[in-house]
Kinemage of the C-alpha trace (Angstrom):
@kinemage 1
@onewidth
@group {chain A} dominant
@subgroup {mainchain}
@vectorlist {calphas} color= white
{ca unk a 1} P 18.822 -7.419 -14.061
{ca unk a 2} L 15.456 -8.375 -13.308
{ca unk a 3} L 12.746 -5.631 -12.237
{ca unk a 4} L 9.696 -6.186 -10.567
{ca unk a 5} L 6.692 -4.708 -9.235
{ca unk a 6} L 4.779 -5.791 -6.822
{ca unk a 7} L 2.100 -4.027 -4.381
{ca unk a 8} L 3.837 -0.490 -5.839
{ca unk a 9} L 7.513 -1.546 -5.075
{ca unk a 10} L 9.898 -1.620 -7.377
{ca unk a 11} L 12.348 -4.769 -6.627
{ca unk a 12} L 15.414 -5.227 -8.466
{ca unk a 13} L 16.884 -8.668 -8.900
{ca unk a 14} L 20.166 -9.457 -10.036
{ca unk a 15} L 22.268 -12.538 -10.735
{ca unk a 16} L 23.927 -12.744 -7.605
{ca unk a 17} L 24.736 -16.334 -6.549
{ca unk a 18} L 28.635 -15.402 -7.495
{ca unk a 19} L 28.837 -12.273 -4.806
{ca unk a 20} L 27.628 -14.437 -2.043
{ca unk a 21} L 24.217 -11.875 -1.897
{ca unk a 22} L 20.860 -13.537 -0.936
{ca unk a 23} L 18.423 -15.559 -3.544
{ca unk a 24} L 15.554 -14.588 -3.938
{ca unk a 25} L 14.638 -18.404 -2.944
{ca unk a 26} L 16.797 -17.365 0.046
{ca unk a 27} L 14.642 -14.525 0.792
{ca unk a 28} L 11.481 -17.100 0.917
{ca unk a 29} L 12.443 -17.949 4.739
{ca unk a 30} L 12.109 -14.698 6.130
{ca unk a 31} L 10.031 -14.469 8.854
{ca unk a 32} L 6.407 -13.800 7.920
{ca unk a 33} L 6.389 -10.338 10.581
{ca unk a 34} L 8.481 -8.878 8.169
{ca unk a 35} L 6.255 -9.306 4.523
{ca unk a 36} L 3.816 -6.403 4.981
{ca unk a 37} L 0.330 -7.060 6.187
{ca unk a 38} L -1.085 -3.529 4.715
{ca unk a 39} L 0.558 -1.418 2.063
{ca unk a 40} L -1.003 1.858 0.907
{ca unk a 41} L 0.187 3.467 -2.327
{ca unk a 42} L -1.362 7.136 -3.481
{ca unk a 43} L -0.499 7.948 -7.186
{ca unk a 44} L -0.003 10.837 -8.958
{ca unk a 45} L -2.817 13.413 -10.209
{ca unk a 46} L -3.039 16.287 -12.704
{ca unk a 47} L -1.880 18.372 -9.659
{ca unk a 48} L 0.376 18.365 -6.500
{ca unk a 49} L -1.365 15.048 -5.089
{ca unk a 50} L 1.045 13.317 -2.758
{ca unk a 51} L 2.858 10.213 -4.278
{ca unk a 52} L 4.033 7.568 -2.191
{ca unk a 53} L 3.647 4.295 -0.903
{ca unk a 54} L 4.036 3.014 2.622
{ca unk a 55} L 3.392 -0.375 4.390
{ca unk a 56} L 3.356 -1.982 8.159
{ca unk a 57} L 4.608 -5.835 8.882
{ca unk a 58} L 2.495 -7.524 11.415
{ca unk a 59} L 5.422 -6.736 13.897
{ca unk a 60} L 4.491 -2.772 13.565
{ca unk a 61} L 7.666 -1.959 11.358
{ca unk a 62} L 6.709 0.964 8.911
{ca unk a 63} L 8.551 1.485 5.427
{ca unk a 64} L 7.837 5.001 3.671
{ca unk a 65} L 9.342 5.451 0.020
{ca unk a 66} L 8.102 9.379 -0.598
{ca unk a 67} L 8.012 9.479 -4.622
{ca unk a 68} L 6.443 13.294 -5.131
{ca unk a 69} L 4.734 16.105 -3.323
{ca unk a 70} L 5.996 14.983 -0.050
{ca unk a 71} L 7.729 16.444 2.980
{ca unk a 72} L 9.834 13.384 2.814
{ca unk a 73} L 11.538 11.800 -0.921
{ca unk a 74} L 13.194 8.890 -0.759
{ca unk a 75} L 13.192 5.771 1.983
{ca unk a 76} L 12.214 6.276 5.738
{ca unk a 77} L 11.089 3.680 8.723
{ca unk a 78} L 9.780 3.716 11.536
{ca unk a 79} L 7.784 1.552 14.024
{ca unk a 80} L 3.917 1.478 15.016
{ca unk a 81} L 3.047 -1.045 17.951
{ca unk a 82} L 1.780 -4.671 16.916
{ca unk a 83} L -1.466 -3.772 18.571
{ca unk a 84} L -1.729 -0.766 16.564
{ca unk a 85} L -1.159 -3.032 13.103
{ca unk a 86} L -4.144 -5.760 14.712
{ca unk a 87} L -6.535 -3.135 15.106
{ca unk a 88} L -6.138 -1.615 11.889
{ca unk a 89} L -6.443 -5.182 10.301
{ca unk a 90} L -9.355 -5.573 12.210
{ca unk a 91} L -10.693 -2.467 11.798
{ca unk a 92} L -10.181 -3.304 7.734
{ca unk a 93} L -11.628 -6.839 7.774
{ca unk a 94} L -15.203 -5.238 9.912
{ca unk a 95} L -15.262 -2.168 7.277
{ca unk a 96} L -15.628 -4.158 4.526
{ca unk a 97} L -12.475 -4.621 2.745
{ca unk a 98} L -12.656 -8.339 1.630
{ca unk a 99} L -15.958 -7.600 0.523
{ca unk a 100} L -14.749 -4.755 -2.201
{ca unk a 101} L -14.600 -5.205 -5.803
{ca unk a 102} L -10.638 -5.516 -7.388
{ca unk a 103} L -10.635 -2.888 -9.147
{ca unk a 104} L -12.701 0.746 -9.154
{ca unk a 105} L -11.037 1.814 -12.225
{ca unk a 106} L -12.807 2.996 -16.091
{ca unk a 107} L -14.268 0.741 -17.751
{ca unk a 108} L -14.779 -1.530 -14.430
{ca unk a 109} L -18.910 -1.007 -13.818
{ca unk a 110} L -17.878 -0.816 -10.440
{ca unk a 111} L -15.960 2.332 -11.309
{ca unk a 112} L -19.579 4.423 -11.981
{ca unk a 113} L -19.289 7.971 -13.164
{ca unk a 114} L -15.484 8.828 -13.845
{ca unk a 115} L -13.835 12.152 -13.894
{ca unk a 116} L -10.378 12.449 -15.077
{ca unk a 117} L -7.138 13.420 -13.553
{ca unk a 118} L -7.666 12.122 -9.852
{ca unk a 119} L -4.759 10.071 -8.040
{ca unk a 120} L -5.474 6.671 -7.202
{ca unk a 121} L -4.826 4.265 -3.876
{ca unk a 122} L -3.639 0.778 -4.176
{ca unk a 123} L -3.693 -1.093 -1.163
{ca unk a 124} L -2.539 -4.545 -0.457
{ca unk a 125} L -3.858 -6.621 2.638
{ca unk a 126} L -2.950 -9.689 4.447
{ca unk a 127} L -5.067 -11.235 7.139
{ca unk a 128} L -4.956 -15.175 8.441
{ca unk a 129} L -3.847 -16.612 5.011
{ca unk a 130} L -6.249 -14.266 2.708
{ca unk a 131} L -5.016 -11.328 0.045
{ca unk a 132} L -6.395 -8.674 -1.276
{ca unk a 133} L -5.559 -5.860 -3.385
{ca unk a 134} L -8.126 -2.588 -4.635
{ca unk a 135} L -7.023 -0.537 -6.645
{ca unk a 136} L -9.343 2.647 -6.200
{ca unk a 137} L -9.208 5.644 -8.773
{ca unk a 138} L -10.832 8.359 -6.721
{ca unk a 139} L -12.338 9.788 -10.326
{ca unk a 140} L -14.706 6.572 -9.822
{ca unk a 141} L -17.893 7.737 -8.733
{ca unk a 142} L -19.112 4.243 -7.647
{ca unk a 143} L -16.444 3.293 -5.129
{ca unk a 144} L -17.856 3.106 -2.165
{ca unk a 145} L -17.140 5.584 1.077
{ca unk a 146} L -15.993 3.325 3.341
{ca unk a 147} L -13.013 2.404 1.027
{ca unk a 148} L -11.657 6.192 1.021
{ca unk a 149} L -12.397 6.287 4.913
{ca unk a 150} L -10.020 3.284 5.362
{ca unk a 151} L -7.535 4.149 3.071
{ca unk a 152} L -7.802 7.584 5.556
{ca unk a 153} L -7.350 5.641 8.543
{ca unk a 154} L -3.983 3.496 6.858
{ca unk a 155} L -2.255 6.710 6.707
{ca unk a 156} L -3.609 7.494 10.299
{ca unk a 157} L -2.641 4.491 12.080
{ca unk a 158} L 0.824 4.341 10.382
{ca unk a 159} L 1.331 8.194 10.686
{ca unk a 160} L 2.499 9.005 7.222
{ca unk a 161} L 1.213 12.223 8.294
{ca unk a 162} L 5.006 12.720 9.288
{ca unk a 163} L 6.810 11.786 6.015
{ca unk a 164} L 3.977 13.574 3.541
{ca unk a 165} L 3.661 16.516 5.585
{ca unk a 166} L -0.430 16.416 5.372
């Protein structure tokens, strides 16, 4: 068994060529609206911080995996319309996003002043071929606002307001 992580999911591979399951290689041919164009993870903090990680495709479909301090532990889906997962892409690319630095995490000097024990957001985006990923320790003084106000709005647009209870 093979374990991965990738954008905050944990992805189990197995020998599996002899049970007639999928390949990974297999896998490779699925339909690009179903690989997630945004994911959103919130970690754990020194208190009851919410701790889960959700994600849209480009075709609007919503995974939730609830981890701690949610309404809802465990898997969910749901659906969000494809116009709804453009303008939040847009919304992302005109805020700045591509623009951010990798990583506001100590000792990064984008990080600034740190305090300790604050969750952190991971997101992943995918827009017309490009990637990104910031990882975003909210103890980081020198992260800028208009990260936290669009990690805000990926919970908003995708409603995880109804899996996390906040």
């Amino acid at each position: 068994m093979i374990r991965i992580i990738a954008a905050g999911m944990l992805l189990s591979l197995a020998s599996c060529a002899r049970n007639g399951a999928r390949t990974p290689a297999d896998r490779s041919s699925q339909s690009a609206t179903s690989a997630p164009a945004i994911t959103l993870e919130r970690t754990a903090c020194f208190g009851g911080c919410p701790v889960y990680t959700i994600s849209v495709s480009p075709s609007g479909e919503v995974r939730f995996e609830g981890r701690a301090h949610v309404r809802k532990l465990g898997a969910a889906t749901g659906r969000v319309p494809r116009e709804r997962v453009d303008a939040l892409l847009s919304e992302l690319e005109r805020g700045g996003y591509f623009t951010f630095a990798e990583r506001y995490t100590p000792p990064e000097p984008a990080c600034g002043r740190y305090a300790t024990d604050s969750p952190s957001a991971i997101t992943l985006v995918t827009l017309r071929g490009r990637t990104k990923r910031v990882t975003h320790d909210y103890g980081c003084g020198g992260a800028p606002g208009a990260l936290v106000v669009l990690e805000r709005r990926i919970d908003e647009a995708l409603n995880s307001g109804q899996w996390t209870g906040r």
